[in-house]
C-alpha positions as CSV (number, residue, x, y, z in Angstrom):
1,X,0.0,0.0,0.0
2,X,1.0,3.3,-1.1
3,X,0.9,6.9,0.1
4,X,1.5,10.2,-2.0
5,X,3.3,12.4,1.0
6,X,2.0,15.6,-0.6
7,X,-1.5,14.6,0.6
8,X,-0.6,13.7,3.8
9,X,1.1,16.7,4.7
10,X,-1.9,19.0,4.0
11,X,-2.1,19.9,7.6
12,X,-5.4,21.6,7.3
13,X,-7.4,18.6,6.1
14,X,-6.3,16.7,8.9
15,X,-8.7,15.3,11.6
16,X,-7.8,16.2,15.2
17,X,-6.6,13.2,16.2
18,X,-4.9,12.2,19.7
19,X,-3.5,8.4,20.0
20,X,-4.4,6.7,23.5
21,X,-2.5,3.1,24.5
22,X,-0.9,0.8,26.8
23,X,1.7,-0.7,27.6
24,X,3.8,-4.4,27.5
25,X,7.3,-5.0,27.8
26,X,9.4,-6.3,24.3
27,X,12.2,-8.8,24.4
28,X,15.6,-7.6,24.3
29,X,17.6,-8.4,21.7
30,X,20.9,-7.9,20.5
31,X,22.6,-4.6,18.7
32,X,24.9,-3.6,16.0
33,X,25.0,0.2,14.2
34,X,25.6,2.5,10.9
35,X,26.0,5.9,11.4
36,X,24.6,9.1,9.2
37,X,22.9,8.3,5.7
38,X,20.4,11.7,6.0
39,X,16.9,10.7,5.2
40,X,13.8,10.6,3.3
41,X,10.7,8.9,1.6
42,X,10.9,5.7,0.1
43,X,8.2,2.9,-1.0
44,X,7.4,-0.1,1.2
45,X,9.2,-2.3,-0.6
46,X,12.5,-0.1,-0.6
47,X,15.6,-1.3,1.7
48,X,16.7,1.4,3.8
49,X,19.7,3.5,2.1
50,X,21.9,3.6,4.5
51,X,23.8,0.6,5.0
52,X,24.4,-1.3,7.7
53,X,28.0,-1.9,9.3
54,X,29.5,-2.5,12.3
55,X,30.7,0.9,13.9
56,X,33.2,-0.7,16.2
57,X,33.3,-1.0,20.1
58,X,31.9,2.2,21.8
59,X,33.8,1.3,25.1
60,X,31.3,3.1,27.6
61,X,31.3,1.5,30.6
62,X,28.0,-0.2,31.7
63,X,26.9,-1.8,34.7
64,X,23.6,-4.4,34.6
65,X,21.8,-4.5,31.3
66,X,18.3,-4.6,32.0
67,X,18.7,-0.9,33.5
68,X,15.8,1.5,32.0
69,X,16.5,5.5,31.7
70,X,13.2,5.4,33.0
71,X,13.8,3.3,36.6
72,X,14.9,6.4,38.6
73,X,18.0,6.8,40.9
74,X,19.3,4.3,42.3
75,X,21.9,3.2,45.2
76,X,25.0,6.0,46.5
77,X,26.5,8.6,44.4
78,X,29.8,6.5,44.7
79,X,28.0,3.3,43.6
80,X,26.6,5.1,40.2
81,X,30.0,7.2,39.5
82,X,31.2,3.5,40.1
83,X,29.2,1.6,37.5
84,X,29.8,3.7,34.9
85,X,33.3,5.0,35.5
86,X,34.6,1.5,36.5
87,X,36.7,2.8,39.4
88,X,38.3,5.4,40.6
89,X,38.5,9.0,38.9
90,X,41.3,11.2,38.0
91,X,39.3,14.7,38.5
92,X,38.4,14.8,42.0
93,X,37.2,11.2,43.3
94,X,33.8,9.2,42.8
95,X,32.0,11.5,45.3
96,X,32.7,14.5,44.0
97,X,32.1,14.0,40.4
98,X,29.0,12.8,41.3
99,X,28.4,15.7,43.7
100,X,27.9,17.8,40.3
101,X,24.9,17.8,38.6
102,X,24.9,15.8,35.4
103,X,29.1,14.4,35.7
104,X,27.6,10.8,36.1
105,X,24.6,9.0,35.2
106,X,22.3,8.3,38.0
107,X,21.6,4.9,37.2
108,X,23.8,2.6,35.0
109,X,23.5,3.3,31.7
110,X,22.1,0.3,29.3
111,X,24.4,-1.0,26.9
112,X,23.4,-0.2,23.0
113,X,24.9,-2.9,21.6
114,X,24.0,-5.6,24.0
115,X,20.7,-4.3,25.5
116,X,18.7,-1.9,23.5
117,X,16.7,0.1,25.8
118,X,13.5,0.5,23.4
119,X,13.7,-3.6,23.5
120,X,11.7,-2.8,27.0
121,X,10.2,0.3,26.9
122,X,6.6,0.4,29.1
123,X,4.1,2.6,28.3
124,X,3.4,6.2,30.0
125,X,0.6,5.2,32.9
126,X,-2.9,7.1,31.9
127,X,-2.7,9.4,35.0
128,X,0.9,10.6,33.9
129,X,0.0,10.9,29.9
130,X,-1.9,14.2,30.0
131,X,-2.2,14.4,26.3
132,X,-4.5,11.0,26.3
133,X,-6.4,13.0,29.4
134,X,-6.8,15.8,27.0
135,X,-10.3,17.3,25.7
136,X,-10.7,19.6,23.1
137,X,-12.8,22.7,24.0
138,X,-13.3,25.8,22.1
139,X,-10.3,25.1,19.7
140,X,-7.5,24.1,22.5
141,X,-6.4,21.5,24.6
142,X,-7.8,20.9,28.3
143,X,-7.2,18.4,31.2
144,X,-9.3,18.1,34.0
145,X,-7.0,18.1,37.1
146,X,-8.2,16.3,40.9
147,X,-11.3,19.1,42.1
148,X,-12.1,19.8,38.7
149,X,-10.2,22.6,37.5
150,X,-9.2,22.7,33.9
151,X,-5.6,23.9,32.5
152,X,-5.3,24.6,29.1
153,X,-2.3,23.1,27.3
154,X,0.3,24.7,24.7
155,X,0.1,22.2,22.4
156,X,-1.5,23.4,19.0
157,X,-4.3,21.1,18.4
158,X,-3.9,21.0,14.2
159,X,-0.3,20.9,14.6
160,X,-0.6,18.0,17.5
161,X,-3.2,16.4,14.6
162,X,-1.3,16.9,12.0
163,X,2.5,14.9,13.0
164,X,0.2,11.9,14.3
165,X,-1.9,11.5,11.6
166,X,1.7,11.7,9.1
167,X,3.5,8.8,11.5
168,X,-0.2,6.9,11.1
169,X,-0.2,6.8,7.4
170,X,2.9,5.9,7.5
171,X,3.1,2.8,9.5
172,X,5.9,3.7,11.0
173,X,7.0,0.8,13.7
174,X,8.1,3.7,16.4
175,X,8.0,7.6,16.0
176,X,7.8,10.7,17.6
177,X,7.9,14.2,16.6
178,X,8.4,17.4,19.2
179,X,7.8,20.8,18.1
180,X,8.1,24.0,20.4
181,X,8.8,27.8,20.6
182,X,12.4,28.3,21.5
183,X,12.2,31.4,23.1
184,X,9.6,30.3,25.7
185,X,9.9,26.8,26.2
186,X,6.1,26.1,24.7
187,X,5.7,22.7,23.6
188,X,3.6,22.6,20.9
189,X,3.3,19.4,19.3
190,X,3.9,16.2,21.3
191,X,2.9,13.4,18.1
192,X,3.8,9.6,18.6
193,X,3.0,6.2,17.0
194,X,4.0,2.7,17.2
195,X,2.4,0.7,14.5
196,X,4.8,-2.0,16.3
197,X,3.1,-1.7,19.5
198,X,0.0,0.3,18.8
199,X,-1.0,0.6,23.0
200,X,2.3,2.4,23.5
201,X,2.6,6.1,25.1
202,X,4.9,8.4,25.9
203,X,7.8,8.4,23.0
204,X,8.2,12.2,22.9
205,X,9.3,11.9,26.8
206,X,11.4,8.3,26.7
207,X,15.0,8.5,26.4
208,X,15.4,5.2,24.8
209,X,16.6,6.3,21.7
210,X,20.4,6.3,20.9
211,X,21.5,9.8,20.4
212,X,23.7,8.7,17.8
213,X,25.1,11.8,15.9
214,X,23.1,14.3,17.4
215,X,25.2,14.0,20.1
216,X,27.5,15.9,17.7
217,X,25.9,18.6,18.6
218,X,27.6,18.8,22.0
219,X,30.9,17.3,20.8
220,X,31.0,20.3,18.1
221,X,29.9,23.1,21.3
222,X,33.0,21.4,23.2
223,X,35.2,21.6,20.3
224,X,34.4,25.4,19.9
225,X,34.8,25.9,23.0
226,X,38.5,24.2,23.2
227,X,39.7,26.9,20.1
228,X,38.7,24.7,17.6
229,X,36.7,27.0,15.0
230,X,34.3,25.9,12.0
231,X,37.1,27.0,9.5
232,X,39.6,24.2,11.4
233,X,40.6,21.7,8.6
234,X,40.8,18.1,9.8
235,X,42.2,15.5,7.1
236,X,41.1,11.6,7.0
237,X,40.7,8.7,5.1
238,X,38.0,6.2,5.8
239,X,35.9,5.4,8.8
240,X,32.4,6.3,7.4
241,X,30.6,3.9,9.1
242,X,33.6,2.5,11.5
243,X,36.1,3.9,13.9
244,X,39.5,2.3,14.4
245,X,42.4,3.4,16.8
246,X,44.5,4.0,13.5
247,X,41.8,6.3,12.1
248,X,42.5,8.6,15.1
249,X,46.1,9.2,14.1
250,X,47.0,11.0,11.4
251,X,48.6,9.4,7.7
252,X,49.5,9.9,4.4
253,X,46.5,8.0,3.4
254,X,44.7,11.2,4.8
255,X,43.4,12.3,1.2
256,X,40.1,14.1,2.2
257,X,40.1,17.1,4.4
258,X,36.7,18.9,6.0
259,X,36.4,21.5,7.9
260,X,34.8,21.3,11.4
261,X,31.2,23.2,10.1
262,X,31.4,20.7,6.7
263,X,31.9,17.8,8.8
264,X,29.0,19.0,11.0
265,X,26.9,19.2,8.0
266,X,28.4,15.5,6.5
267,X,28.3,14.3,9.9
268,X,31.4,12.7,9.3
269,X,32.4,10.4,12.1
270,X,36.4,10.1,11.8
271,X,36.5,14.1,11.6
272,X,34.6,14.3,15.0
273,X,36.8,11.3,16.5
274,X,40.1,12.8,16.0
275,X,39.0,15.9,16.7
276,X,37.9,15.0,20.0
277,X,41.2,12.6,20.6
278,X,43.5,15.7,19.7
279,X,41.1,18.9,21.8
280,X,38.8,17.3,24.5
281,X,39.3,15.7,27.6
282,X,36.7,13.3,29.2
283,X,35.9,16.2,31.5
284,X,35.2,18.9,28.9
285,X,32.9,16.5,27.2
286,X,31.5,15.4,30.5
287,X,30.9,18.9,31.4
288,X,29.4,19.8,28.2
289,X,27.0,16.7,27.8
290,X,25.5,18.2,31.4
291,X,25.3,21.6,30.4
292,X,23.2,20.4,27.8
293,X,20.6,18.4,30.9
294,X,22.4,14.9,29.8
295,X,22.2,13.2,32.9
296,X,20.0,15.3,34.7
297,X,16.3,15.8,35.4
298,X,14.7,18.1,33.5
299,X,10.8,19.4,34.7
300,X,7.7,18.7,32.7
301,X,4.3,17.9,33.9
302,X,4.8,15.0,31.8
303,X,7.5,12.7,33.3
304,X,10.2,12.8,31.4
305,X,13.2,10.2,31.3
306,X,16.6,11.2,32.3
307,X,18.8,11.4,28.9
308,X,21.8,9.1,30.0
309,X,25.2,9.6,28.4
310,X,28.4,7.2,29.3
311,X,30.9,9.6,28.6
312,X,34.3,7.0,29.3
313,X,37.7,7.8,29.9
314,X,39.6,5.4,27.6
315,X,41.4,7.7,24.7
316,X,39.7,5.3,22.1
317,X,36.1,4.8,23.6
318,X,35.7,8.9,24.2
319,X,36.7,9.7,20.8
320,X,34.2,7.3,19.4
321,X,31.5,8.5,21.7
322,X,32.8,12.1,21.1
323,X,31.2,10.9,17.1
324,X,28.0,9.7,18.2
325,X,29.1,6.5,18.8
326,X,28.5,5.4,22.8
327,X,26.4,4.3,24.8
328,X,24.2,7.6,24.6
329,X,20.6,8.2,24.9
330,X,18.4,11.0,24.2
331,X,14.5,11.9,24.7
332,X,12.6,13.5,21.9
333,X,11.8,16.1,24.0
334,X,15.2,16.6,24.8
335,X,16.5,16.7,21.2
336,X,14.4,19.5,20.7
337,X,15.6,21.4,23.7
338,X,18.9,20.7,22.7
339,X,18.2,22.4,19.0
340,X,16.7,24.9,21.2
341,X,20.1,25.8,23.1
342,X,21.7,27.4,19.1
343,X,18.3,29.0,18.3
344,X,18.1,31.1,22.1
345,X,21.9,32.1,21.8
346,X,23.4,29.6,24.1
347,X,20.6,29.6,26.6
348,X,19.0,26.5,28.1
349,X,14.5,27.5,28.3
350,X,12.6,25.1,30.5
351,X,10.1,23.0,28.4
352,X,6.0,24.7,29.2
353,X,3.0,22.4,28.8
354,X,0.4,24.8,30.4
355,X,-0.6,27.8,29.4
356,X,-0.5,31.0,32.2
357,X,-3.4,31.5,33.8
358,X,-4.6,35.4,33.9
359,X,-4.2,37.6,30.5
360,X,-0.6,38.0,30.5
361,X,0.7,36.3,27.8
362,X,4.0,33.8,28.1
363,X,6.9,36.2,27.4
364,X,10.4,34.7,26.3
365,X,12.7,34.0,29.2
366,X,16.3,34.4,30.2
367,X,17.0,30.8,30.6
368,X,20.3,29.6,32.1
369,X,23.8,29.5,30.1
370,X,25.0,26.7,28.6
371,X,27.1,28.4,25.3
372,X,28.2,32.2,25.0
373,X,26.6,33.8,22.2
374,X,29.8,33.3,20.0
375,X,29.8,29.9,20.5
376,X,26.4,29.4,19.7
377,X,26.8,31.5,16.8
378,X,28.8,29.4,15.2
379,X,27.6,25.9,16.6
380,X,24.5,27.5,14.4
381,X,26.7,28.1,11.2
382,X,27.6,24.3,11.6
383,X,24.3,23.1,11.7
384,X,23.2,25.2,8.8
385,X,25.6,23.2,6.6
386,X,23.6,20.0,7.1
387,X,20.9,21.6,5.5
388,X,22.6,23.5,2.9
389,X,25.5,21.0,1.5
390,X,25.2,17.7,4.1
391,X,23.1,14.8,4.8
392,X,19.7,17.0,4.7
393,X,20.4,18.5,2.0
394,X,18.2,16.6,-0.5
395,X,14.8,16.1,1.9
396,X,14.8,20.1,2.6
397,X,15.5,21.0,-1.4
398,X,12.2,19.2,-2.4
399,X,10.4,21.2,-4.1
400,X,7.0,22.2,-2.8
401,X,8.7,21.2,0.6
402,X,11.5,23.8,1.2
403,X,12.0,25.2,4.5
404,X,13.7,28.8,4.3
405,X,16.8,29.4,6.6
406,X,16.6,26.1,8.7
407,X,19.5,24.4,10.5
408,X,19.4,21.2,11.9
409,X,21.6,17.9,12.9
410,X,20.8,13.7,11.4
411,X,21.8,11.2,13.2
412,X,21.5,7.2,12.2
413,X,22.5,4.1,14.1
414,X,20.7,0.5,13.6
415,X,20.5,-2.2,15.9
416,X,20.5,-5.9,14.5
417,X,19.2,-8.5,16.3
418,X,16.2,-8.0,15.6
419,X,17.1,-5.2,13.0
420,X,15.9,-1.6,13.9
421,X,17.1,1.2,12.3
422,X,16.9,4.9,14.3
423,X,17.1,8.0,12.3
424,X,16.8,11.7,13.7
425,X,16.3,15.1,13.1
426,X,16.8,17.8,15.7
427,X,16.8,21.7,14.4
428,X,15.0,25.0,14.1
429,X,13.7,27.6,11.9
430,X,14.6,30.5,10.8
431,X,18.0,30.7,11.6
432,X,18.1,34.3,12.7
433,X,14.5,34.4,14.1
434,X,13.9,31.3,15.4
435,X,10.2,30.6,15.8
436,X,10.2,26.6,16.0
437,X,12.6,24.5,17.2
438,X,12.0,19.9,16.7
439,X,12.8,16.6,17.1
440,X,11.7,14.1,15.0
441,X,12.9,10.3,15.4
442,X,11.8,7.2,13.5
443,X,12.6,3.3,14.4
444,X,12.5,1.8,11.4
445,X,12.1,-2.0,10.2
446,X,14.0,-3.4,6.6
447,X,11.1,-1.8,5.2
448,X,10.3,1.5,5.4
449,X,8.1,4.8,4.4
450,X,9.7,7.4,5.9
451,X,12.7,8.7,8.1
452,X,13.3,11.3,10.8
453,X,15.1,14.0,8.6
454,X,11.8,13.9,6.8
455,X,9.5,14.2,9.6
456,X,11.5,16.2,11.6
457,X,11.2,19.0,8.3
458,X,8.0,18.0,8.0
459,X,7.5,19.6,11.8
460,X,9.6,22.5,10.9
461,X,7.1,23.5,7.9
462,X,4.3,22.8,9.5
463,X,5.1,24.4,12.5
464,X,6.1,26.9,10.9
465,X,2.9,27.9,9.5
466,X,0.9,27.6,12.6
467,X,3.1,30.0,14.0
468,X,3.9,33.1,11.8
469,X,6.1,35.1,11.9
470,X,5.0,38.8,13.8
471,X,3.8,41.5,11.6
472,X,6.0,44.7,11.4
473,X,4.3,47.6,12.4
474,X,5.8,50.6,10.4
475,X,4.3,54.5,10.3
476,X,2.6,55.4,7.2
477,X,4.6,57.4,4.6
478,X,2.7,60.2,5.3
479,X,4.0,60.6,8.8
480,X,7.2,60.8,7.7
481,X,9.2,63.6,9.3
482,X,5.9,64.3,11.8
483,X,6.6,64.2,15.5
């Protein structure tokens, strides 16, 4: 069966639809991974485009496998630094790394090779899933709360629509789309699916999805930070889809050369790995990851899973994570608040589900530093190259289908056993007014419709039209010169 994407992305003719479920637990199953091959539409009998390989050993250390970013904190500070460290620390003990907010994961952090934490995802509970609580009246979104008070929610009900009826049509096995306003922290569209598991809730919010090369993003703000600037040239040969200790070392076979903002855009893996081998040190990256809320609560009425990142101190296994290879995960949610952090000039926004009671309208916010504006300015010019001249380059040139002056950050990895292949789009739009900023991730099986760089532009454009951009006001000509 079919589908023409031009009709299904008519936003306007789409019911206002909200997806209720359930929950039971998958098997786990064993993992492998490819890295980066952008995105797009393709026929149900098509084979997915980018291939398959093995990206080598991540080498994050990782305590018991059935471990859930969802199962809370666990045991002493120590215990956790312990489990994922393996032992004691060179920067100031177990106990005190784990004293700062976000240096260690609070619970040990699931292996992606060996136990794939989607494998036994549970479903949101009904009381905690407020968008299946949710009741349209008078064109928004309401949930009854305990006495009977009502609270309306930020989410834009044709937008909401919209994203789930696209990840309906298209079958897709798991896939979530997160669309909000930047500057405020609104959450506007919170759309999920699982034609695999059609009683499932809570995607946008579950951190069970490897960051893979988004996490790119906060290897490139480190790098920037270091000196490193997107003009740097960085020469290589090989290591597309696999990273090996030689790649890190430079050679005379290095015949291609990239600078940082082109290997942003191409996400090229062996760029980022000996980058990060030759300017970071498992504390920058540490430090940046929980700058960016990896490790670390962050507040929503809706519970939200922690985003765990195993950020280990072997040379090898830090470079490789340091290219979106280790044993990271991230939150839809959180991949758009992490597009969010370029778009509000280095500041981290809280994410906003309800709307302010009273007729004062939700203003932007200050929000709490985790980039200086320079740095963010040109994390920003990175990202724009994976629009412009990198792996989204084709899905945002379709024509009918453009999106003016977005940036944005793919990301691919695949596990094997059974085969499921992840694919991501985290960015915003326009570049120098942002309006929207989303997340869009699919899980794909052999067969496949669509993939996150394709949804997640999908969620820029239509985002983009249910929130324009403010009308100018200007004095008529014939005031000129009048005070």
């Amino acid at each position: 069966m079919r589908f023409h994407r031009r009709l299904l992305s008519a936003a306007a003719l789409l019911p206002l639809v909200l997806v209720i479920g359930a929950t039971e637990p998958e098997q786990p199953a064993s993992a492998g991974a490819s890295e980066d091959g952008g995105g797009g539409v393709a026929a149900p009998d098509t084979a997915p485009q980018a291939a398959q390989a093995d990206a080598g050993t991540s080498g994050a250390a990782t305590a018991s496998q059935g471990a859930q970013p969802d199962s809370g904190t666990s045991g002493s500070a120590a215990v956790s630094a312990a489990a994922v460290l393996g032992g004691e620390s060179p920067d100031g003990g177990l106990a005190a790394l784990a004293a700062e907010p976000g240096m260690v994961p609070p619970v040990p952090v699931p292996s992606r090779e060996k136990a794939p934490p989607i494998a036994t995802v549970k479903s949101l509970p009904r009381s905690a899933d407020l968008m299946a609580r949710a009741a349209l009246e008078g064109g928004k979104l309401v949930v009854k709360e305990k006495g009977g008070k009502k609270k309306q929610l930020t989410i834009d009900p044709v937008l909401q629509a919209s994203l789930t009826q696209i990840l309906r049509n298209y079958e897709t096995p798991y896939g979530a789309a997160v669309v909000l306003e930047p500057s405020t922290g609104r959450v506007l569209a919170l759309a999920e699916h699982s034609a695999a598991r059609p009683e499932l809730r809570g995607l946008p919010v579950r951190a069970v999805f490897p960051a893979a090369s988004i996490f790119k993003v906060i290897t490139g703000g480190a790098l920037l930070e270091a000196g490193v600037t997107p003009d740097t040239e960085e020469c290589f040969h090989g290591g597309k889809r696999r990273i090996s200790e030689k790649h890190l070392q430079d050679s005379e076979r290095d015949s291609s050369c990239y600078s940082l903002a082109l290997a942003m855009g191409k996400s090229a893996n062996v760029i980022f790995a000996k980058l990060t081998n030759k300017h970071l040190t498992v504390d920058s990256l540490r430090r940046m990851a929980a700058r960016f809320r990896f490790n670390r609560e962050i507040e929503f009425p809706v519970p939200t899973d922690v985003s765990l990142a195993a950020i280990p101190e072997e040379t090898f296994s830090l470079a490789n994570t340091g290219a979106g290879f280790g044993d990271v995960y991230l939150s839809p949610l959180h991949g758009a608040l992490v597009a969010a952090v370029a778009a509000n000039e280095g500041r981290w926004v809280d994410p906003i589900l309800f709307e302010p009671e009273g007729p004062a309208p939700l203003l932007p916010v200050e929000g709490e530093p985790v980039l200086t504006p320079e740095v963010a300015k040109d994390l920003t010019a990175m990202l724009e190259e994976t629009v412009t001249s990198g792996t989204a380059r084709a899905v945002f040139r379709e024509r009918g289908f453009r999106v003016d002056d977005a940036v944005g950050k793919t990301g691919s990895l695949a596990d094997r056993e059974p085969f499921r292949d992840y694919s991501w789009f985290v960015g915003f739009a326009p570049k120098d007014n942002p309006r929207v900023a989303v997340a869009a991730i699919i899980v794909n099986d052999p067969k496949w419709r669509i993939r996150g760089t394709w949804l997640g532009r999908e969620a820029l454009r239509l985002g983009l039209e249910r929130m324009p951009a403010p009308v100018e006001m200007t004095a008529p000509a014939s005031a000129a010169g009048k005070h």
